[in-house]
N, C-alpha and C positions, 0 to 999 in steps of 0.2 A: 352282140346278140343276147347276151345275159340278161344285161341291162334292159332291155329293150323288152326284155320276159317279163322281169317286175316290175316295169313302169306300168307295161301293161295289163297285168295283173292289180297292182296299185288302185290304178284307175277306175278300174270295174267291182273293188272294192267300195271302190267313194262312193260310185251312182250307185251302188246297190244298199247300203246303208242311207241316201238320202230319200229312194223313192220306198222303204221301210220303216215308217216310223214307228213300227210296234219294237223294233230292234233297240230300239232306245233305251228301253226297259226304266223310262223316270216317270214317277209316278206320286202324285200330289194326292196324301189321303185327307178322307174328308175330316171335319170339325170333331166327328165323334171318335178318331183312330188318332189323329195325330196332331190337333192344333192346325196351326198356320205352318206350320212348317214344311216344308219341300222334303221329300224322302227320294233316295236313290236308293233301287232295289241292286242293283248291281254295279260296279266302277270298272273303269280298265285302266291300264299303267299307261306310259305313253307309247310301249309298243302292240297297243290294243290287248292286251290278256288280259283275262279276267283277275280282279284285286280282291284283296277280301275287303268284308269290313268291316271300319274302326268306329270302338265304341268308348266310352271312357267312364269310368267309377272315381267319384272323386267324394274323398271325404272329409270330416269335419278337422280332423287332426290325426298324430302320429301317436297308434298305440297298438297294443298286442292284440287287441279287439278286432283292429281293422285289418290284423295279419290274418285272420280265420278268413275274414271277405276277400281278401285277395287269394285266399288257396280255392273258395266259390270260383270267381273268377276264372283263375285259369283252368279249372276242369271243363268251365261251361265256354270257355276259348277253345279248349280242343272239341268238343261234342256240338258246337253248335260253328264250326269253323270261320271263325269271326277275331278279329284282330280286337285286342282290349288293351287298352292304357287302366294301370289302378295309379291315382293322386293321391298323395298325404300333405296337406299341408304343413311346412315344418313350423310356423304359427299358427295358432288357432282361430284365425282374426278373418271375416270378413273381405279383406282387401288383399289376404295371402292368397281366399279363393277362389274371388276374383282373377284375380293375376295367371293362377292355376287354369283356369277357365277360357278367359282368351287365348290362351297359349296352345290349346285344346283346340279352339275351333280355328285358328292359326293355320294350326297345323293339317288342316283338314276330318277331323275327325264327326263323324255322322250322327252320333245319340249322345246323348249323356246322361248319367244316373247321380246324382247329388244327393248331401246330409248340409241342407244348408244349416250356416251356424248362427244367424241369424236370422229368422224367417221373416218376421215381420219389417224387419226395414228392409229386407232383400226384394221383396216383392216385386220393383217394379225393373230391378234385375233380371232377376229369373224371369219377367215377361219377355224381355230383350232376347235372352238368350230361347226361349219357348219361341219365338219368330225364326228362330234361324233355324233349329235342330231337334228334333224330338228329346223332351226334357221329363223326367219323371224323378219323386225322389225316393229315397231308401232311410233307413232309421230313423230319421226325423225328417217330420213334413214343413209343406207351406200352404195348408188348404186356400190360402189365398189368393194365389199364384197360377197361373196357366199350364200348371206342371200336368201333363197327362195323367199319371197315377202313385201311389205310396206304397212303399214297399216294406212292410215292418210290424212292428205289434204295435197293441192299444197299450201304449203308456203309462194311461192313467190304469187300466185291468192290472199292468204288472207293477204296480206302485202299491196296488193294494193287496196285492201277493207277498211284497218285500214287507208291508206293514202287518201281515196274518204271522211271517217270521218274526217280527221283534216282538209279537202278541208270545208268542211261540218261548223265547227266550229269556222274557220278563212277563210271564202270567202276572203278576201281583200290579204291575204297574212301575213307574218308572221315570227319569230325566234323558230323553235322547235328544243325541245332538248328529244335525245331516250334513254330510258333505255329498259338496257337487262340482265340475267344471263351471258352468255357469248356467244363470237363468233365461238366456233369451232365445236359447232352441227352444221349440216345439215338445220336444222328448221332454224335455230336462223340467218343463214346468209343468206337465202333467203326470210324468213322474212321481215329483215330490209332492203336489198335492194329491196324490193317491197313496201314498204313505202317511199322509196328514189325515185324510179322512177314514182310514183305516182306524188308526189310533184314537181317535175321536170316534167312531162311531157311527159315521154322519152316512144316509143313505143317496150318493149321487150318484153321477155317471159324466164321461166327458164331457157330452153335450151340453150340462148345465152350464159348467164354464165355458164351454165355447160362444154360449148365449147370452152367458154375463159376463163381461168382461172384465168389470172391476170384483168380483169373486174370490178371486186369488187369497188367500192368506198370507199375509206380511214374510217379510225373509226378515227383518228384524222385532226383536223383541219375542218373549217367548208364548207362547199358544197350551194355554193351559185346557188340558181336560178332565176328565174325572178320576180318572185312572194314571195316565201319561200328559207327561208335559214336553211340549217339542222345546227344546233350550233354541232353537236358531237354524240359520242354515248357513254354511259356512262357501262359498266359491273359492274357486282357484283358478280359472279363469286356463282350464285344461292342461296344468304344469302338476305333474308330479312331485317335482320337489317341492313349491309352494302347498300342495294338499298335505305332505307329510310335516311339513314347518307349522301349518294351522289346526292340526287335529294334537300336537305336543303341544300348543298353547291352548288348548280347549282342555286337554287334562288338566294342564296346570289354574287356566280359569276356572274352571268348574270342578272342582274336587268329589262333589256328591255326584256327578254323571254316570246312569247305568249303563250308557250303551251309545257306543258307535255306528252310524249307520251312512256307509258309503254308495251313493250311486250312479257314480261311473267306475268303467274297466279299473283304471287305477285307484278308485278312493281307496275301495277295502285295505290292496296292500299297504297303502301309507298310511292306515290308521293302526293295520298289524305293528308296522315298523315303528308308531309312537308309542303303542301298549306295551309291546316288548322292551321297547328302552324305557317305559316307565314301571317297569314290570307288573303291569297292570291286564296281560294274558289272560283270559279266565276269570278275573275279575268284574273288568268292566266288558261286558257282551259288544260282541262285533256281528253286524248283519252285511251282507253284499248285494252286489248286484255284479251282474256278469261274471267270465270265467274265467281272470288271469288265477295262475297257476297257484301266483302264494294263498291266494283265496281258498281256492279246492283243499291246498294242501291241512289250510289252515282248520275245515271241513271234518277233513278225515282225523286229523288232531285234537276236535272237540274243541279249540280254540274260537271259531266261527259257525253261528247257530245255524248260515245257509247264505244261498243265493239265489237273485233269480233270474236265469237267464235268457238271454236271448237268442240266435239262431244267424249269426254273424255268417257266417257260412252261406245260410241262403238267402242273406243279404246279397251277397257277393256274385252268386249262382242265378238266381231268380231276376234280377236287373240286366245281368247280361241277355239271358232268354229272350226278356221282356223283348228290349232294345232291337234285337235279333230280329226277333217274329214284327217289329212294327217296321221296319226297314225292308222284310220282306212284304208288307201288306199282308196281311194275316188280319182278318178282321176282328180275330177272339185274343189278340195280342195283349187288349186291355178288357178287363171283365168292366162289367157294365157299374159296379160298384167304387171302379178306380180307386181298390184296393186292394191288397194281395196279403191278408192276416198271413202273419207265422208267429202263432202263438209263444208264449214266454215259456217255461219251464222252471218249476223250486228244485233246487237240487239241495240236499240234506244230506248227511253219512249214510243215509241207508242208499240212497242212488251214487253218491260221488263215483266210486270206484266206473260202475258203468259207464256214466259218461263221460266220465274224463278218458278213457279206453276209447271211445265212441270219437273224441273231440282228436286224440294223439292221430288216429287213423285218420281224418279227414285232411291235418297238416301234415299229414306223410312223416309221421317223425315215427 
């Protein structure tokens, strides 16, 4: 007789869910909310209950940078009750995040938030994946790419923030020399040419380069201005150790160099850690970017004239939201700008202490 209760209960379950199909709750947004892509507002398990859903943040590489995104993350996993995967790729390489990537939609997961590391040859990647699943990226873009929308600062704005700092450290003028993970993010090359035309003088904006494309100023040979001369731009191809073995050969190459200038999470400290073994502290000026710790410290020390930061946190925080609200169909999920500015930040000795307070509280440390 049991059996016989939930068969037919079973049953009137089925005809009731097929002559509903509002119960279905799948829902295909249009061209301007979410690409091609098929959105499911809601999942169920296989015993029908409601599932949450999975989103996934997947970034360029492994660093203390992307530890801030990942505590975003899961605050915005508890408050917007959605399942998150955060990705690091343990190489920096295109094909690791790839790899990362399918595994991801494998696995079944619904949105995804990307810092492609590659933009321009990915492109027609990221369309592939834009077909499957609501695609948008985070710190570094691929405006050319089917990605819904960008999540991050103007690059080239805080390039020219980092170059007002080395203005700032060498008034008189000077030989600096830049490190970087590498040139073929989006970030990473307007970035440094926002530091370039800083110290130059020069009056542009991103779009010029986005409309010229050979623009760029060389990464070899040095770029002389009136004042300042860039010596170079050094990559490491996002390996710490390699950034700190190339900034102790740049001392030693260049003996007359005033100034270090690191911009990524890790440059600044590998360029501390070459000054200090060359005990070249306080000598040769050290500028940042972003907020690992030996930087701050180095701040508060008078070792490091500043940094400029970015807002990793609502990197991490703001992507998940996004993803959230487009999977719910929320029409305002993506602003009409498909762009989401979080302005940059100079932090200097007179603000250190605060924000570094500000930063400890948000990794719950």
């Amino acid at each position: 007789m049991q059996r016989f209760l939930l068969l037919t209960l079973l049953l009137f379950s089925v005809s009731v869910g097929c002559s509903d199909s509002s119960n279905d709750e799948l829902r295909v947004l249009s061209d301007g909310e979410a690409g091609d892509a098929s959105v499911t507002q809601s999942t169920a398990d296989a015993d029908g209950e409601s599932k949450k859903k999975s989103v996934a943040f997947v970034t360029n590489q492994i660093a203390d940078f992307w530890k801030i995104s990942e505590a975003g993350c899961s605050d915005a996993e508890k408050d917007f009750d959605v399942e998150v995967q955060v990705r690091m790729p343990s190489q920096a390489t295109a094909v690791e995040q790839k790899r990362i990537v399918e595994d991801l939609l494998t696995s079944g997961v619904e949105a995804i938030a990307i810092s492609p590391i590659d933009a321009d040859n990915q492109v027609d990647w990221l369309n592939s994946i834009a077909q499957k699943v609501p695609l948008i990226t985070h710190d570094s873009d691929a405006p050319a790419s089917d990605r819904l929308m960008y999540i991050g600062i103007d690059n080239y704005a805080a390039g020219l923030a980092c170059g007002e700092l080395i203005k700032q450290s060498l008034p008189d003028g000077g030989k600096v020399m830049l490190f970087i993970g590498r040139l073929e993010q989006d970030n990473s090359k307007f970035r440094r040419q926002g530091v370039i035309d800083a110290l130059l003088g020069r009056d542009r904006d991103m779009q010029y380069y986005r409309n010229q494309a050979d623009s760029w100023d060389p990464v070899d040979g040095e770029i002389v201005g009136d004042k300042y001369t860039i010596l170079g731009t050094i990559t490491d191809q996002g390996k710490p150790e390699i950034a700190q073995s190339k900034a102790e050969d740049a001392l030693n190459t260049y003996p007359d160099i005033n100034a270090m200038v690191g911009l990524f999470e890790y440059n600044p400290p590998a360029c501390y850690k070459a000054l200090e073994k060359a005990d070249k502290l306080g000598t040769v000026k050290l500028i940042g970017f972003d907020e690992n710790d030996i930087t701050l410290q180095a701040i508060k020390d008078g070792t490091c004239g500043g940094t400029v930061v970015q807002n990793p946190y609502a990197y991490g925080y703001e992507s998940v939201r996004v993803l959230t609200g487009i999977l719910d169909g929320k029409a305002d999920a993506i602003p009409e700008s498909k762009y989401l500015d979080i302005p940059p930040r100079t932090i200097t000795k007179e603000n250190v202490d605060e924000f570094w307070a500000d930063l400890r509280a948000k990794k719950g440390q």
